[in-house]
Backbone as a chain_set.jsonl record, in Angstrom:
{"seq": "XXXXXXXXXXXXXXXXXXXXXXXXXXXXXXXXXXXXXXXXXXXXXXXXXXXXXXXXXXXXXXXXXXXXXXXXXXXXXXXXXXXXXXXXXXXXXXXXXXXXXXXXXXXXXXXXXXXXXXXXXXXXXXXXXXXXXXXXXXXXXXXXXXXXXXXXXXXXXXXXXXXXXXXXXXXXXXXXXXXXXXXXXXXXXXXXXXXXXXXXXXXXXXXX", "coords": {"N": [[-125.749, -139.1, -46.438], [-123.206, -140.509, -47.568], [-122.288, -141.14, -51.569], [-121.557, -143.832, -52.697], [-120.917, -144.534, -54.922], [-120.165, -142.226, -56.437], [-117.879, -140.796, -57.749], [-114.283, -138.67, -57.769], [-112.968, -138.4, -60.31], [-113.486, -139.108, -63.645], [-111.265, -141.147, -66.38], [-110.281, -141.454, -69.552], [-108.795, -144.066, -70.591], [-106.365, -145.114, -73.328], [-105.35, -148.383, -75.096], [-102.774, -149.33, -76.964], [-101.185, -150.422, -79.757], [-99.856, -153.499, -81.892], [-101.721, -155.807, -82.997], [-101.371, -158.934, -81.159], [-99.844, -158.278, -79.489], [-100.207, -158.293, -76.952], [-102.449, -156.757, -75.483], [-105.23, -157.268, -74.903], [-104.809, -159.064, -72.967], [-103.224, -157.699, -70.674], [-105.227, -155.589, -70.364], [-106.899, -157.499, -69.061], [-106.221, -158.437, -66.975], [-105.655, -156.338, -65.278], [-108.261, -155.677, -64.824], [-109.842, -157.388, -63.992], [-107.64, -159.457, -63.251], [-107.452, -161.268, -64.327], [-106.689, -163.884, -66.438], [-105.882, -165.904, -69.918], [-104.519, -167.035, -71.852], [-105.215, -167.723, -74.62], [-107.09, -165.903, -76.479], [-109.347, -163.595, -77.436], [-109.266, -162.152, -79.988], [-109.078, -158.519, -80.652], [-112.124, -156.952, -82.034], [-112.563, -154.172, -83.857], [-113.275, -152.0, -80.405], [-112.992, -152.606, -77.422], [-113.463, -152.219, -73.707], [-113.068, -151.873, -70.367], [-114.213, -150.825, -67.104], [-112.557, -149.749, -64.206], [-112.393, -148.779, -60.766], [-110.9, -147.11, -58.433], [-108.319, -145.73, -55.932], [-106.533, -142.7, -55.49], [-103.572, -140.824, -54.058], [-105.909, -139.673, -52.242], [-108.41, -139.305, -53.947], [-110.643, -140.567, -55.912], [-111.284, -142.493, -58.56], [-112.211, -143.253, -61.52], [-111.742, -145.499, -64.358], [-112.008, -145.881, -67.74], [-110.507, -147.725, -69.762], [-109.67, -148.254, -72.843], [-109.925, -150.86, -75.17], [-107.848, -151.166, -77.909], [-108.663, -152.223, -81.624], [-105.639, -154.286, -83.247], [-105.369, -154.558, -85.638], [-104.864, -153.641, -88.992], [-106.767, -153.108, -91.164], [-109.18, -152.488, -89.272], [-108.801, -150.022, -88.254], [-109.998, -147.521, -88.915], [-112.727, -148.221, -87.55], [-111.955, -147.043, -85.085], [-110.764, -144.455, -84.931], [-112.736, -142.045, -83.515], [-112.401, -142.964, -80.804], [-109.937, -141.601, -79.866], [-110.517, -139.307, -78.855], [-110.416, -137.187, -75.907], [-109.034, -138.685, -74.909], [-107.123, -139.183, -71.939], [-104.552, -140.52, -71.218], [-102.518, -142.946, -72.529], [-101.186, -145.871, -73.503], [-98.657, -147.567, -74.596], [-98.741, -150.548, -76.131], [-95.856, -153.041, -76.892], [-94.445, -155.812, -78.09], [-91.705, -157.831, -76.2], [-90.808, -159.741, -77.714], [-90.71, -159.555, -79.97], [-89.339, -157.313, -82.213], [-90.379, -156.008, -84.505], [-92.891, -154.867, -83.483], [-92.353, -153.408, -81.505], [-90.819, -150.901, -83.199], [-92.767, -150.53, -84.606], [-94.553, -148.834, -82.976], [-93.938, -146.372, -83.076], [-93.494, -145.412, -86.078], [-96.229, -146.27, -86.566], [-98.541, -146.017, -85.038], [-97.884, -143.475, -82.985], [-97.963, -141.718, -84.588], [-100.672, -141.556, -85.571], [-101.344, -141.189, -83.451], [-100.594, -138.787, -82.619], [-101.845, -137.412, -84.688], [-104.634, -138.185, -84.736], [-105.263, -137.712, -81.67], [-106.917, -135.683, -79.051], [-105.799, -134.302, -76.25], [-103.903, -132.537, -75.753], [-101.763, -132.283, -73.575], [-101.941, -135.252, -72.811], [-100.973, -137.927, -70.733], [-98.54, -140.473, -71.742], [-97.683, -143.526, -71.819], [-94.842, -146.402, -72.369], [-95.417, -148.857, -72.582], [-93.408, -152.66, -72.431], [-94.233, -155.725, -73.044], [-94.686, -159.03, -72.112], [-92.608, -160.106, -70.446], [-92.012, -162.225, -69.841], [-90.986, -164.178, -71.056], [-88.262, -165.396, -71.381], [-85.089, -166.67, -73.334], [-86.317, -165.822, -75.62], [-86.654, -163.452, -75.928], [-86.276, -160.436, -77.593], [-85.813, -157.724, -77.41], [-83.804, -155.295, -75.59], [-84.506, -153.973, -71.612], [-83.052, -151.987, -72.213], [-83.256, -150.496, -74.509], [-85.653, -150.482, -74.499], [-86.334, -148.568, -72.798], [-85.151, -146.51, -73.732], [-86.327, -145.505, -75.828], [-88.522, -145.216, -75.002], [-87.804, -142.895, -73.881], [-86.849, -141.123, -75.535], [-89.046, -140.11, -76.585], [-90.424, -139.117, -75.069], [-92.11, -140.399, -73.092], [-93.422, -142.633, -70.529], [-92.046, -145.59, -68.877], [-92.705, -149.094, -68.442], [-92.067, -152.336, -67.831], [-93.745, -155.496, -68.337], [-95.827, -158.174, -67.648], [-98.483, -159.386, -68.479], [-99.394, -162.228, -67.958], [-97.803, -163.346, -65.763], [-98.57, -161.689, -64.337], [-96.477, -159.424, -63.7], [-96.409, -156.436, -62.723], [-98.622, -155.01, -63.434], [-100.505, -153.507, -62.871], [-99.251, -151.492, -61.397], [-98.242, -150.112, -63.691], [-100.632, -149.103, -64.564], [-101.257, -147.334, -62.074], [-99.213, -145.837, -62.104], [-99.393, -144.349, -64.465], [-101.83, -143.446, -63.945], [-101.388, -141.787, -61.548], [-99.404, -139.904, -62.85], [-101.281, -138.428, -64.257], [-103.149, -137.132, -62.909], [-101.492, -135.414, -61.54], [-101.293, -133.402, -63.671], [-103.151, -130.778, -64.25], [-104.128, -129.451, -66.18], [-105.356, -131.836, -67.329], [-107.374, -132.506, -66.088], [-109.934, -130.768, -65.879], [-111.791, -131.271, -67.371], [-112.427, -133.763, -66.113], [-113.815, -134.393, -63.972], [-115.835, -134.325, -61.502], [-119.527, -135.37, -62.45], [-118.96, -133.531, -64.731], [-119.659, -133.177, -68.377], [-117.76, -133.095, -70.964], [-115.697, -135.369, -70.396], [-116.409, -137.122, -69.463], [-116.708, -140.954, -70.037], [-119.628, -142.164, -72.341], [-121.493, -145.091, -71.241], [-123.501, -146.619, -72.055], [-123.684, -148.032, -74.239], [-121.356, -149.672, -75.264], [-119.016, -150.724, -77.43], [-117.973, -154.426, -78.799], [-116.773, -156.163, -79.986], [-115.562, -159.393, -81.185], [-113.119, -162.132, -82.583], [-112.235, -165.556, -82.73], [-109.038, -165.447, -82.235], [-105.719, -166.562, -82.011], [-103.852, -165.3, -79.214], [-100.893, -164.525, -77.473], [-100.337, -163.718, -74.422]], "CA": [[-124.961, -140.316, -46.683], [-121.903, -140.507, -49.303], [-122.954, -142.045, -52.977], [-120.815, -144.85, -52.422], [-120.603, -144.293, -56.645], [-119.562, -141.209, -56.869], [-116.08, -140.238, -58.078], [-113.999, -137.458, -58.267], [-112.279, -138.177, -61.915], [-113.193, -140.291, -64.906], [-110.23, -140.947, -66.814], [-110.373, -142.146, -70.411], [-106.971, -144.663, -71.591], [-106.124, -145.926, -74.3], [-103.92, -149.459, -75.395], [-102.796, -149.056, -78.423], [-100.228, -151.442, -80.703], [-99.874, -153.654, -82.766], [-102.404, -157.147, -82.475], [-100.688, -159.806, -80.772], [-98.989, -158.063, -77.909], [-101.469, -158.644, -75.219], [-103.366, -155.474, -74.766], [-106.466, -157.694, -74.098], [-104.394, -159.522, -71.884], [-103.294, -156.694, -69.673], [-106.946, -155.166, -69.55], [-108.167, -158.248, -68.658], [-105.239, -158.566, -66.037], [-105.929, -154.935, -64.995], [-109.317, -155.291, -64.466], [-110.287, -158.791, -63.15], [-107.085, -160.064, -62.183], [-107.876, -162.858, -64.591], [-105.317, -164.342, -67.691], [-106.383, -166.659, -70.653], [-103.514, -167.238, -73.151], [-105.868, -167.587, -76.15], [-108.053, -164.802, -76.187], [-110.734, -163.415, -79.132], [-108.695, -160.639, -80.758], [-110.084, -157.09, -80.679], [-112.027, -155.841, -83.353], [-113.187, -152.461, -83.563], [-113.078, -151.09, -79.425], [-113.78, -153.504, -76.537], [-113.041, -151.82, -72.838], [-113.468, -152.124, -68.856], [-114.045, -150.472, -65.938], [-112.023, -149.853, -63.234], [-112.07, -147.884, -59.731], [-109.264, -146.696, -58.002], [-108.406, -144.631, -54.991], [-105.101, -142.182, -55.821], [-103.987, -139.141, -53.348], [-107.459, -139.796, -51.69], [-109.393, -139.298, -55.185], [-112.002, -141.859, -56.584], [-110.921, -142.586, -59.677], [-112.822, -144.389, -62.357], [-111.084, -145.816, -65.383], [-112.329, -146.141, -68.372], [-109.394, -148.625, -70.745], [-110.16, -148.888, -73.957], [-108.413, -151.601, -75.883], [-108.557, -150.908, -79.783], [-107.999, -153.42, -82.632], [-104.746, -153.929, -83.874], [-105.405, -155.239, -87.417], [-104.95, -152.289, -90.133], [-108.607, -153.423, -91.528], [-110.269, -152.107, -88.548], [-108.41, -149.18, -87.935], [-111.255, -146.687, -89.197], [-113.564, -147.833, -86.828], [-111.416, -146.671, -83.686], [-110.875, -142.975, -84.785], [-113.179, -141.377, -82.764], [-111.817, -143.296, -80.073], [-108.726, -141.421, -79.211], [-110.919, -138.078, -78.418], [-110.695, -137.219, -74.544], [-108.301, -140.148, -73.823], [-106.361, -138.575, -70.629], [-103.542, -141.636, -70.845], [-102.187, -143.357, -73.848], [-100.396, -146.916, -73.154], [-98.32, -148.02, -76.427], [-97.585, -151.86, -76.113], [-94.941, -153.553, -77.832], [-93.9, -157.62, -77.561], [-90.331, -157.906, -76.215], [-89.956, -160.886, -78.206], [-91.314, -159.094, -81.679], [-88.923, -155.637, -82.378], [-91.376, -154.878, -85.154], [-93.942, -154.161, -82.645], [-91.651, -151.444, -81.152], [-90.78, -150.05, -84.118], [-94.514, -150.32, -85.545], [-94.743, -147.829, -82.254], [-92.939, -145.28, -83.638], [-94.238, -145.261, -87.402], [-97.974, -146.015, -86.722], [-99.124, -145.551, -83.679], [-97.171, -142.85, -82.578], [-98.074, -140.881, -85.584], [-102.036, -141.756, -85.653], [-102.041, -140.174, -82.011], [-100.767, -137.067, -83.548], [-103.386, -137.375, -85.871], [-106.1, -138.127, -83.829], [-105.696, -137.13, -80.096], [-107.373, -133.995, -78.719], [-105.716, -134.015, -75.49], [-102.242, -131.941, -75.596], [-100.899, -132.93, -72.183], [-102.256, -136.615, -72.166], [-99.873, -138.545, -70.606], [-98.041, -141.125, -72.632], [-96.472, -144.486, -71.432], [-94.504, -147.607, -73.239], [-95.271, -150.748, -72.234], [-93.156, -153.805, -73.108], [-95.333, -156.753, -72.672], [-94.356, -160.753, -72.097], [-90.964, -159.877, -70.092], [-91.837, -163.994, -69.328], [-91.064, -165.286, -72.72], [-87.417, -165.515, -71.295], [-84.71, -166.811, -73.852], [-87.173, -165.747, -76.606], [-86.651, -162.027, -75.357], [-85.482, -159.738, -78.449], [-85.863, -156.3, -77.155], [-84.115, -155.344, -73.794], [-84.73, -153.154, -71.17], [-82.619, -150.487, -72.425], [-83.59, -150.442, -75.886], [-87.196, -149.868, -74.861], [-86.114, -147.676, -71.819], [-84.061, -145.15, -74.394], [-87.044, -145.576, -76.876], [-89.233, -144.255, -74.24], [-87.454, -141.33, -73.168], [-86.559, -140.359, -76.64], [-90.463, -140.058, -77.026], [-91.234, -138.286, -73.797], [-93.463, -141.086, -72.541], [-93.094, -143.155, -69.111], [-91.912, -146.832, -69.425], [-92.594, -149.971, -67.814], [-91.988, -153.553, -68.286], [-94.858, -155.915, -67.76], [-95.975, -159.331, -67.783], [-99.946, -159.801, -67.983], [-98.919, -164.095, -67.83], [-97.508, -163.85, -64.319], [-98.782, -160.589, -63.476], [-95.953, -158.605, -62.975], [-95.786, -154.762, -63.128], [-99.491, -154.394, -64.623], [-101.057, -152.754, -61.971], [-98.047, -150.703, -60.975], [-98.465, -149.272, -64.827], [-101.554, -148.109, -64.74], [-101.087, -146.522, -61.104], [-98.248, -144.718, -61.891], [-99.932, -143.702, -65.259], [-103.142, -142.572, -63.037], [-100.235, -140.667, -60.858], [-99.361, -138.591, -63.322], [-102.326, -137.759, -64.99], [-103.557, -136.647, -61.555], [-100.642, -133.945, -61.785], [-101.275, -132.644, -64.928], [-104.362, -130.285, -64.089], [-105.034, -129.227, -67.794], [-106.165, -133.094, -67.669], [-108.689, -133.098, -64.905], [-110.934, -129.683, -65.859], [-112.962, -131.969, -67.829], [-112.693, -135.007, -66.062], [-114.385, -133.945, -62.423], [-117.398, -135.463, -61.178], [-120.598, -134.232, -63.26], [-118.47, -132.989, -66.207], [-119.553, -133.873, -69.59], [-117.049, -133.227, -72.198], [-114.625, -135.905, -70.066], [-116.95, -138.449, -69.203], [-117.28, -141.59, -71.649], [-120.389, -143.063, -71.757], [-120.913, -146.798, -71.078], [-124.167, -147.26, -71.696], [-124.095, -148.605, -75.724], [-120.497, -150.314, -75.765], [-118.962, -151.675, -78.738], [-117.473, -155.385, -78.251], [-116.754, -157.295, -81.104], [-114.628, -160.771, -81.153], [-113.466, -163.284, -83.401], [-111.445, -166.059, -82.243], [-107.878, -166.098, -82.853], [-104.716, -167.232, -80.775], [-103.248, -164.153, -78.896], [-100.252, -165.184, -76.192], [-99.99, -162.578, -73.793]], "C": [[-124.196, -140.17, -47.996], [-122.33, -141.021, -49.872], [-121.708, -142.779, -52.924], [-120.222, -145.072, -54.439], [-120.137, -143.585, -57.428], [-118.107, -141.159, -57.279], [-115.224, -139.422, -58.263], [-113.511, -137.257, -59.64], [-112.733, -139.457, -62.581], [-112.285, -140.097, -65.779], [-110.353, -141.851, -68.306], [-108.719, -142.59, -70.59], [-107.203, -145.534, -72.262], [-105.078, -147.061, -74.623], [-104.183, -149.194, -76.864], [-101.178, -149.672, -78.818], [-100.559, -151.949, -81.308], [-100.662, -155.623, -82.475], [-101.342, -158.433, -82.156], [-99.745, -159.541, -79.803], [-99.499, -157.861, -76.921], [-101.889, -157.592, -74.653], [-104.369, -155.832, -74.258], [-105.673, -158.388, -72.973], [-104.325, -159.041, -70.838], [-104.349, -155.949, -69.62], [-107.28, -156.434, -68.8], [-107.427, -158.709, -67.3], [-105.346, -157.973, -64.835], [-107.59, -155.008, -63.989], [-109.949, -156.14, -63.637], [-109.413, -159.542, -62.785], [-107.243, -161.626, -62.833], [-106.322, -163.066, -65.75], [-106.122, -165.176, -68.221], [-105.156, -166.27, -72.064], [-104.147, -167.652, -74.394], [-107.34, -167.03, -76.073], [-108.76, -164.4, -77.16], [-109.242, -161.945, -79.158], [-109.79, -159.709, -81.203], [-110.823, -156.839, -82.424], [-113.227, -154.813, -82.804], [-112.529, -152.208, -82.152], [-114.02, -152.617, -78.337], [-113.512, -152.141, -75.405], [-113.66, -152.453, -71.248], [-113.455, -150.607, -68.04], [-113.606, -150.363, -65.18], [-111.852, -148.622, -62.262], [-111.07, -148.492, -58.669], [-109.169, -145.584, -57.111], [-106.659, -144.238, -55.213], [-105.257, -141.154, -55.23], [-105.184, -139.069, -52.986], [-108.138, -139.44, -52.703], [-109.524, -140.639, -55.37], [-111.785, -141.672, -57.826], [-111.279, -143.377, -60.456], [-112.081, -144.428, -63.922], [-111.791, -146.452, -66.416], [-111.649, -146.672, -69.674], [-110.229, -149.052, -71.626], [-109.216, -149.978, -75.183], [-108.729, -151.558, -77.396], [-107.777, -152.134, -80.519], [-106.402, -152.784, -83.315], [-104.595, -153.877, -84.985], [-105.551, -154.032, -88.015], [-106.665, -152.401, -90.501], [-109.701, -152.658, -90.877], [-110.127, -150.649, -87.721], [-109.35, -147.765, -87.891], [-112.294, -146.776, -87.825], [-112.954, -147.309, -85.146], [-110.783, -144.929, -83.442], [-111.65, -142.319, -83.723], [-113.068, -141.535, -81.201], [-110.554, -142.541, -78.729], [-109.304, -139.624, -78.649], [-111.213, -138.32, -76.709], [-110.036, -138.223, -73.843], [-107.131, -138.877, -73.026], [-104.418, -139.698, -70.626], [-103.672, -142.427, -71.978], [-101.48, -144.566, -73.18], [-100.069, -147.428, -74.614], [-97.886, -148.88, -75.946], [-96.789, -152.75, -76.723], [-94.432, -155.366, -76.956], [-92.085, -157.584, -77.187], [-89.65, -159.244, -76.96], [-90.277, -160.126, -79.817], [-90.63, -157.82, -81.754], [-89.25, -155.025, -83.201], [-92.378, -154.519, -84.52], [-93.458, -153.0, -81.93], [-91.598, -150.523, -81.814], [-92.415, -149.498, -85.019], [-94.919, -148.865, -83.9], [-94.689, -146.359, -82.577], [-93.463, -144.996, -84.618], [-95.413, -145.616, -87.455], [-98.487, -145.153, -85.909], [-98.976, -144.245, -82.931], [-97.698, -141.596, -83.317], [-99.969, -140.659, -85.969], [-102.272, -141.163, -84.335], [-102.192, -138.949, -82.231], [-102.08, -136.575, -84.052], [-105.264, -137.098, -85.047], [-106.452, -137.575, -82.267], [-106.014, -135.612, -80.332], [-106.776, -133.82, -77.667], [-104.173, -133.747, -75.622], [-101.617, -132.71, -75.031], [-101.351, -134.258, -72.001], [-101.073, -137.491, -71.9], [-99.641, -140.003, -71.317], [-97.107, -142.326, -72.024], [-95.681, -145.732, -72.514], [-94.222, -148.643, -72.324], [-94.741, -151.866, -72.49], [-93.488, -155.5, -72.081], [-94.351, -158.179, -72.973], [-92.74, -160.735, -71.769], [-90.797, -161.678, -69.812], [-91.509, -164.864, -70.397], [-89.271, -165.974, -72.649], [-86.302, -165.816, -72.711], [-84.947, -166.067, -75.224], [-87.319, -164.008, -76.786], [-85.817, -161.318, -76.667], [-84.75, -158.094, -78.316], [-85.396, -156.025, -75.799], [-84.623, -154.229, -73.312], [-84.123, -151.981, -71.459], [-82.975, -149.899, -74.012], [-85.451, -149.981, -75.789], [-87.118, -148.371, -73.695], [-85.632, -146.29, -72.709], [-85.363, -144.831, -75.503], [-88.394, -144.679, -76.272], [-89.076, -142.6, -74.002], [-87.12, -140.479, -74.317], [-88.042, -139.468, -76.543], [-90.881, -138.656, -76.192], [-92.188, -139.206, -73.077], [-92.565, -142.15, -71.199], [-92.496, -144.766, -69.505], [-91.633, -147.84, -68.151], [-92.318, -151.298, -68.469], [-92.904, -154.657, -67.705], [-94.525, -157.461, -68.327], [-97.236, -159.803, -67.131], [-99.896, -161.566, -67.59], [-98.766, -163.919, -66.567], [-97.594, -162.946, -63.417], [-97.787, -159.716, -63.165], [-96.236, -157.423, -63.755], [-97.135, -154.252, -63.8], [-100.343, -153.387, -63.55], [-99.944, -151.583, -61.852], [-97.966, -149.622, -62.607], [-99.268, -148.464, -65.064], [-101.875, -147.2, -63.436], [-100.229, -145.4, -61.941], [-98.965, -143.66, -63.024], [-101.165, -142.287, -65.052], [-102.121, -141.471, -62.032], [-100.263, -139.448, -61.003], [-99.515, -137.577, -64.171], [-102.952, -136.62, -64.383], [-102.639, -135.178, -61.291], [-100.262, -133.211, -62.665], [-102.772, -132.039, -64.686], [-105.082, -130.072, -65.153], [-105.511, -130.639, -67.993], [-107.421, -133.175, -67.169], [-109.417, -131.623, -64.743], [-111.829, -130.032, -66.831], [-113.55, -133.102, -67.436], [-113.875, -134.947, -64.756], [-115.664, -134.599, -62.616], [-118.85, -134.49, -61.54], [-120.192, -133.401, -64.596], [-119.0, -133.521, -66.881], [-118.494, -134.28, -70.133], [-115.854, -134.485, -71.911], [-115.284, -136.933, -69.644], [-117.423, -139.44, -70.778], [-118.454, -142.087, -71.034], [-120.733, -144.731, -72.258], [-122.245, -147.6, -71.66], [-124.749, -148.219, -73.578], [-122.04, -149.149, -76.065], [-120.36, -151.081, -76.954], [-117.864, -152.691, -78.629], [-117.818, -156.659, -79.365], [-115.87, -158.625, -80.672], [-114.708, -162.045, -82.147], [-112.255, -164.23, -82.591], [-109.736, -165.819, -82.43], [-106.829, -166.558, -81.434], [-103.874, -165.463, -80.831], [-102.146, -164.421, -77.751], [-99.393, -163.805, -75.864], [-99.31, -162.654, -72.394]], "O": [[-124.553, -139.807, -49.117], [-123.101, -141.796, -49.306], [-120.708, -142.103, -53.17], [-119.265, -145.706, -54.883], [-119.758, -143.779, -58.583], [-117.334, -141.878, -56.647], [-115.283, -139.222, -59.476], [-113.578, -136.147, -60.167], [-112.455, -140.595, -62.203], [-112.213, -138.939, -66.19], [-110.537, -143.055, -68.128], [-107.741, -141.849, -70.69], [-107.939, -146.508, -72.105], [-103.902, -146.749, -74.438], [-105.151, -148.972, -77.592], [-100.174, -149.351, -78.183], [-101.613, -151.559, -81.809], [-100.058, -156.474, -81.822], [-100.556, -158.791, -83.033], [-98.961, -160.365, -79.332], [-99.076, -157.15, -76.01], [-101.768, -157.401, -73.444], [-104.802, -155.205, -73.291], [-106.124, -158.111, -71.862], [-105.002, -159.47, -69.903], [-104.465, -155.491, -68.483], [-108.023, -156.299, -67.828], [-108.106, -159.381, -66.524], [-105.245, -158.487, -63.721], [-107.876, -154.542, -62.886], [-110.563, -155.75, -62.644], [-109.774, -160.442, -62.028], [-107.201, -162.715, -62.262], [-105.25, -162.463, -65.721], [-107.104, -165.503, -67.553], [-105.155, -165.389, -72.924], [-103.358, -167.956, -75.289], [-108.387, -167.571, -75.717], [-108.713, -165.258, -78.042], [-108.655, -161.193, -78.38], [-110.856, -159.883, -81.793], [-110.287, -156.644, -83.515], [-114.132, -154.704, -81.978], [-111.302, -152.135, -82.217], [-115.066, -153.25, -78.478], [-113.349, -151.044, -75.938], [-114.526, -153.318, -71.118], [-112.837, -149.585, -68.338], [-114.195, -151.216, -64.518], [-111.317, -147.589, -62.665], [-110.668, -149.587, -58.275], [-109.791, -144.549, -57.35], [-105.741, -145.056, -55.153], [-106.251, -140.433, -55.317], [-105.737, -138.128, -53.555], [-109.083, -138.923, -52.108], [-108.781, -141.58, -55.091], [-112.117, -140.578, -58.284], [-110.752, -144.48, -60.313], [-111.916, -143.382, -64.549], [-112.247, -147.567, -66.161], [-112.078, -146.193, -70.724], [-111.166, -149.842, -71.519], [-108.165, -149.773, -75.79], [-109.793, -151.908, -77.908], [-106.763, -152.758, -80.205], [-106.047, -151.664, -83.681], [-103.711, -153.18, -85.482], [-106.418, -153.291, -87.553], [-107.552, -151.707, -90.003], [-110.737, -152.251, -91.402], [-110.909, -150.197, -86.885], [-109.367, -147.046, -86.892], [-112.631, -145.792, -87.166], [-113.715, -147.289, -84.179], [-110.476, -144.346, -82.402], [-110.889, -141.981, -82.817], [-113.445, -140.675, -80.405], [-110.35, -142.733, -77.53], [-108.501, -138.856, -78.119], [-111.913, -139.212, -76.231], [-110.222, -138.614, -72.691], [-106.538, -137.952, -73.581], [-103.399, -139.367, -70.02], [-104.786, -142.643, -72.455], [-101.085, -144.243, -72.06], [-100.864, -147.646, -75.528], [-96.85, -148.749, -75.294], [-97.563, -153.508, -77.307], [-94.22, -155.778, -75.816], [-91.314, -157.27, -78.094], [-88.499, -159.671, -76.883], [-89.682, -160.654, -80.757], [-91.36, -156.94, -81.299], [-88.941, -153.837, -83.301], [-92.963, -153.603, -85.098], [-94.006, -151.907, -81.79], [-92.062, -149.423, -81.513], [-92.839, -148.548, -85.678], [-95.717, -147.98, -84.209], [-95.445, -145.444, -82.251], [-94.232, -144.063, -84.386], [-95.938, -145.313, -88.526], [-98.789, -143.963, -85.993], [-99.931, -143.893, -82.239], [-97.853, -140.538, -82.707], [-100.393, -139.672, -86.573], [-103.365, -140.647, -84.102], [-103.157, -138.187, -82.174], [-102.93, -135.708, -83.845], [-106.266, -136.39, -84.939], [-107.524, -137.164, -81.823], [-105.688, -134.761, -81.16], [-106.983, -132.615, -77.53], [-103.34, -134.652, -75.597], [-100.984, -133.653, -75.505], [-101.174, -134.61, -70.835], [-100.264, -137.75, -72.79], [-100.652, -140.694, -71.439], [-95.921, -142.113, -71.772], [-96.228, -145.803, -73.614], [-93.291, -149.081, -71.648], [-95.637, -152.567, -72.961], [-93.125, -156.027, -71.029], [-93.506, -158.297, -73.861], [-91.846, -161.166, -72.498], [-89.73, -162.264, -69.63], [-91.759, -166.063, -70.523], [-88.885, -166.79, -73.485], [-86.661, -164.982, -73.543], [-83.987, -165.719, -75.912], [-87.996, -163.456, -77.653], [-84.641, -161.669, -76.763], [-83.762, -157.543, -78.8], [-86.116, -156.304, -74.841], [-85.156, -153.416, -74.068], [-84.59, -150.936, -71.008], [-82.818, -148.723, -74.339], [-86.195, -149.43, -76.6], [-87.786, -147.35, -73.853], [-85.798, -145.154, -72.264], [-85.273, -143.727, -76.04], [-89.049, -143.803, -76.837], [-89.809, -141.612, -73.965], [-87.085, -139.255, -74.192], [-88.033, -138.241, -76.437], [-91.417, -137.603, -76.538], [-93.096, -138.669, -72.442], [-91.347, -142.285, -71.081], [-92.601, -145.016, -70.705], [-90.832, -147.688, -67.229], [-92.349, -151.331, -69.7], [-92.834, -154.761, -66.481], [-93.602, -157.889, -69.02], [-97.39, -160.316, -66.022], [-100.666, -161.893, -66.687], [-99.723, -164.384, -65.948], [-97.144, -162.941, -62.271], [-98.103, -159.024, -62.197], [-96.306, -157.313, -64.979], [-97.08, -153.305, -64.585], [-100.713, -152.32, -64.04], [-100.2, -150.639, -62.6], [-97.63, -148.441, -62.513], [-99.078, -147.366, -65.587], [-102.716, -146.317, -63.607], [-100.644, -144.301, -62.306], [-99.14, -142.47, -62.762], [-101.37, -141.152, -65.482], [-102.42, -140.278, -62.003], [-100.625, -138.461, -60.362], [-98.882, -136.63, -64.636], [-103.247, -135.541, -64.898], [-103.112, -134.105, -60.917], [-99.26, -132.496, -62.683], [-103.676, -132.837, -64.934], [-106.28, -130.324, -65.283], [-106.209, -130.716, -69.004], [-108.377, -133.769, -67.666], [-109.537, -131.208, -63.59], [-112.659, -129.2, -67.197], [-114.6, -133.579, -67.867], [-114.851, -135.687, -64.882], [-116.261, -135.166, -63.531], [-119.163, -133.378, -61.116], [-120.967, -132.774, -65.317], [-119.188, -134.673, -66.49], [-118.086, -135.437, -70.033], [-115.092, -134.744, -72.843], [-114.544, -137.884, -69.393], [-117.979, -139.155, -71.839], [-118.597, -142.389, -69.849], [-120.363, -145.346, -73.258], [-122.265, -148.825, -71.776], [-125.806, -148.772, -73.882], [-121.578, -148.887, -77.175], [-121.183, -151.852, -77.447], [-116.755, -152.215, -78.387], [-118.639, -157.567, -79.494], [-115.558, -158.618, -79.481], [-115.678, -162.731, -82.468], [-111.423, -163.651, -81.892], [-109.473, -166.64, -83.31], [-107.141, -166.79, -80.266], [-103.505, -164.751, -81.765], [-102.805, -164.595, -76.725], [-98.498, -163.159, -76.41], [-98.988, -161.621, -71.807]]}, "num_chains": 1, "name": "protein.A"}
C-alpha cells in the first residue's frame, strides 16, 4: 500500500521584504485559503506547510515567512540555507519597498544563500489598493527581469494570482535539477525539519 505521506520533493521558500507588504498575508492565503487584514507581524521565522502535486510529483512546501523589522534580522540568518525558491515582496502602493528589494534584500541573499540556482521571483503585493497604486506593472516587470527573477502580481485580499505564484515558482524549481539532488524523498541535507518551529508574534496592523 502507498504512504499516502510520502513525497517525492521537499522544497524550502523563502518571503522575504520589507514588514508591511503582506508576506503573512500571502502564506496565510497560500496555505489555508484564509485572509485577516490585521495580522501579528513576524518576528524572528514563522512558516507553513503545504502539499502539492506538479508533473505528477508530491511536492511538500515548506514557506518560510521571515521578519521584516531590521531588529530581528540576525535571528533569520540561518534561515536562507537550503531555500530552493526565494519570493521578494514589495507593496505596489509603497516604491520604497521595491527599492528596499534591491539594496537589502537582494544583497543579504547574496550574503546568505547556499543555493546557486535557487530560483528567484518578485512579487508585487495589494494590486487591490486601486487609485492608491504607486508602482506599475512595468516598473516591477523591468525590475524583475533586470534581476533575473520571475514576476507576478498578486493580491492576498481578493486572492488573485497567489497560488498561480507559487505554482509557477514550484514549476521551475522542478526544472532546475541541481535543485532537487537534495530535495528527494529520504534526503537529509534538503529536508527542513518541523518538529521545534519558531513562531513568534506581536500584534501590530499589517494590510495585506
Amino acid at each position: 500500500m502507498a504512504d499516502e505521506g510520502a513525497v517525492d520533493y521537499t522544497l524550502k521558500i523563502l518571503l522575504l521584504g520589507d514588514s508591511g507588504v503582506g508576506k503573512t498575508c500571502l502564506l496565510t492565503r497560500f496555505a489555508h485559503d484564509q485572509f485577516d487584514g490585521l495580522v501579528a507581524s513576524t518576528i524572528g521565522v514563522d512558516f507553513a506547510v503545504k502539499r502539492m502535486s506538479v508533473y505528477d510529483k508530491r511536492v511538500k512546501l515548506t514557506v518560510w515567512d521571515t521578519a521584516g523589522q531590521e531588529k530581528f534580522r540576525t535571528l533569520t540568518n540561518t534561515f536562507y540555507r537550503s531555500a530552493k525558491g526565494i519570493i521578494l515582496v514589495y507593496d505596489v502602493s509603497k516604491p520604497d519597498t521595491l527599492r528596499h528589494l534591491e539594496e537589502q534584500w537582494m544583497r543579504e541573499l547574496e550574503v546568505y544563500g547556499t543555493e546557486v540556482d535557487a530560483v528567484r521571483m518578485v512579487v508585487a503585493n495589494k494590486v487591490d489598493v486601486g487609485d492608491a497604486r504607486r508602482v506599475t506593472w512595468h516598473e516591477g516587470s523591468d525590475f524583475a527581469r533586470r534581476h533575473g527573477c520571475l514576476f507576478v502580481e498578486t493580491s492576498a485580499k481578493t486572492n488573485v494570482a497567489v497560488a498561480n505564484a507559487f505554482e509557477e515558482l514550484v514549476l521551475k524549481i522542478l526544472e532546475t535539477p541541481s535543485l532537487l539532488e537534495d530535495s528527494g524523498y529520504g534526503a537529509r541535507p534538503g529536508t527542513v525539519r518541523l518538529d521545534q518551529p519558531i513562531a513568534y508574534g506581536v500584534y501590530d496592523y499589517c494590510y495585506c
